[in-house]
C-alpha positions in Angstrom: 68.7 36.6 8.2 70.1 39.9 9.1 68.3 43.2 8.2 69.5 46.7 7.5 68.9 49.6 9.0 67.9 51.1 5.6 65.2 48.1 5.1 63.6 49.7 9.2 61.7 52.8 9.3 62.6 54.8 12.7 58.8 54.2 13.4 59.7 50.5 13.3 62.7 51.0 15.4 60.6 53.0 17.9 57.7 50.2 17.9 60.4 47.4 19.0 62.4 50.0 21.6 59.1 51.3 23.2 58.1 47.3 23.3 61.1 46.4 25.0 61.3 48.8 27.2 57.6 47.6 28.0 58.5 43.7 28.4 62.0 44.8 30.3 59.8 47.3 32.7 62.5 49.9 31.9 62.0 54.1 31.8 64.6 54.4 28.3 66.3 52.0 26.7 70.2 53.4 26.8 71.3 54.8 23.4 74.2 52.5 24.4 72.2 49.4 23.9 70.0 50.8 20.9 73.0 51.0 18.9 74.3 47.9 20.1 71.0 46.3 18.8 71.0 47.8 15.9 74.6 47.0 14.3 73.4 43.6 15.3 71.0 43.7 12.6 73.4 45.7 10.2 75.1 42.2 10.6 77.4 43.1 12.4 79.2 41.3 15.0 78.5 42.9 18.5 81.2 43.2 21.3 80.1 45.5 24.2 82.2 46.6 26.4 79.9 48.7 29.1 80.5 49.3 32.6 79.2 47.0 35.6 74.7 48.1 36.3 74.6 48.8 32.2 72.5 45.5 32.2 74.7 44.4 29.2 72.2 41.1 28.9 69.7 43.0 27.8 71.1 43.8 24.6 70.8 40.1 23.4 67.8 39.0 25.9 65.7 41.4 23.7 67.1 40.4 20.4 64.2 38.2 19.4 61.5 40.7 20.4 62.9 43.2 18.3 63.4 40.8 15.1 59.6 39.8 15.6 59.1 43.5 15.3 61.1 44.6 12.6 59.9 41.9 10.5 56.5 41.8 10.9 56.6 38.1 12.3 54.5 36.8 15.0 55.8 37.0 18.7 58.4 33.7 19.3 59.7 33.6 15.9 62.8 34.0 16.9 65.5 32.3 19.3 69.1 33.5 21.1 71.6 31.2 22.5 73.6 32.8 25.0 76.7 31.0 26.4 77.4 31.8 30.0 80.3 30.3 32.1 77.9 30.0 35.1 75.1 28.2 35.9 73.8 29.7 38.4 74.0 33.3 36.3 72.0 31.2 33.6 69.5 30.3 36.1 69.1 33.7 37.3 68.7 35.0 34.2 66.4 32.4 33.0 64.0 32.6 36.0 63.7 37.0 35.4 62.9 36.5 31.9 60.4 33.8 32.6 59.0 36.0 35.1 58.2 39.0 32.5 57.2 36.2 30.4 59.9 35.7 28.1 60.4 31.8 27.6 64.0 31.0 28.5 65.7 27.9 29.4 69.2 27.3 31.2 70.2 24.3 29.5 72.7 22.9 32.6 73.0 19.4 32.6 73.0 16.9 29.8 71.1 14.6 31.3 67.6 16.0 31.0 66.5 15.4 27.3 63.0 17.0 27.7 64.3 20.3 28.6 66.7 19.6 25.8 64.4 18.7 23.1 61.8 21.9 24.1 65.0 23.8 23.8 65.7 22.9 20.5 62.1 22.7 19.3 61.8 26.0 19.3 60.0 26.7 22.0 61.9 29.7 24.1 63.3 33.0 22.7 66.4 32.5 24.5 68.1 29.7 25.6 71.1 29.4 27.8 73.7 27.0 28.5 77.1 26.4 29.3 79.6 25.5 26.0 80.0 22.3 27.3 76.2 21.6 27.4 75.6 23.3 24.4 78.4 21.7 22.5 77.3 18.2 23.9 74.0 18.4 22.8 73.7 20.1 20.1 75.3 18.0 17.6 72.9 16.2 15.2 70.1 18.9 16.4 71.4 21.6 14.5 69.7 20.5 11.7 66.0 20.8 13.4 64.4 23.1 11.1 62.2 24.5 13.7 65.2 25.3 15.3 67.3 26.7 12.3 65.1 29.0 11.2 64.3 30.6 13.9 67.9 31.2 15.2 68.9 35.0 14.9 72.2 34.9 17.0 74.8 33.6 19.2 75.5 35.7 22.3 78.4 34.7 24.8 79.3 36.3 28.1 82.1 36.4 29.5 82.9 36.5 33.1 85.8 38.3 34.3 87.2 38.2 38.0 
């Protein structure tokens, strides 16, 4: 469920920017990145395009944080799945968010159904894996309802070289 910027007050927009900036540890929040979030929730699809230190990743790291917000729900109602190319980026980012406590997951290797299941329970606000991991796994758990609902968003990152 997408929401409009018509259906957010700029008081509500300033409640989930000043508590990202909080969780993230960050002095401003890049007008860059607030716009970026917001057309998100316009429903629009979001392709950004930012130099190298813009700390692109943010924009969907903090995705569910700022859909909790807007809507009033309770903190961890809401999940991102963010499809990297590289494990070891997944990993990275997975450990920094865990250590501002954001629950994340890399989800890199099919064979460990526990992390799988948690993943798809519902019980991390973001969730990384590889499209090979995800697509593997993820068929027939789609449909866990836990899961569904709270599922704002598909992120992918692309690495160039």
């Amino acid at each position: 469920m997408k929401t409009t910027m018509a259906a957010v007050s700029e008081d509500k927009w300033k409640e989930a920017f000043e508590a990202v900036k909080s969780q993230f540890e960050l002095t401003e929040l890049l007008s860059e990145r607030q716009e970026a979030i917001k057309a998100f929730f316009e429903g629009k699809d979001v392709f950004d395009n930012l130099p190298p230190g813009f700390r692109k990743s943010l924009i969907f790291q903090c995705l569910p944080i700022v859909r909790d917000i807007v809507h009033d729900k309770p903190r961890g109602s809401s999940v991102i799945v963010a499809i990297s190319p590289l494990r070891s980026l997944m990993e990275d980012q997975a450990l920094h968010l865990n250590n501002i406590c954001i629950l994340a997951i890399a989800i890199t290797n099919v064979e460990d159904p526990d992390n799988i299941q948690q993943a798809f329970n519902g019980n991390f606000l973001v969730v990384f894996g590889s499209p090979v991991c995800l697509l593997s796994t993820t068929v027939g758990r789609v449909s866990c309802e836990s899961f569904t609902e709270k599922l704002i968003g598909v992120a992918i990152e692309r690495l160039i070289v």
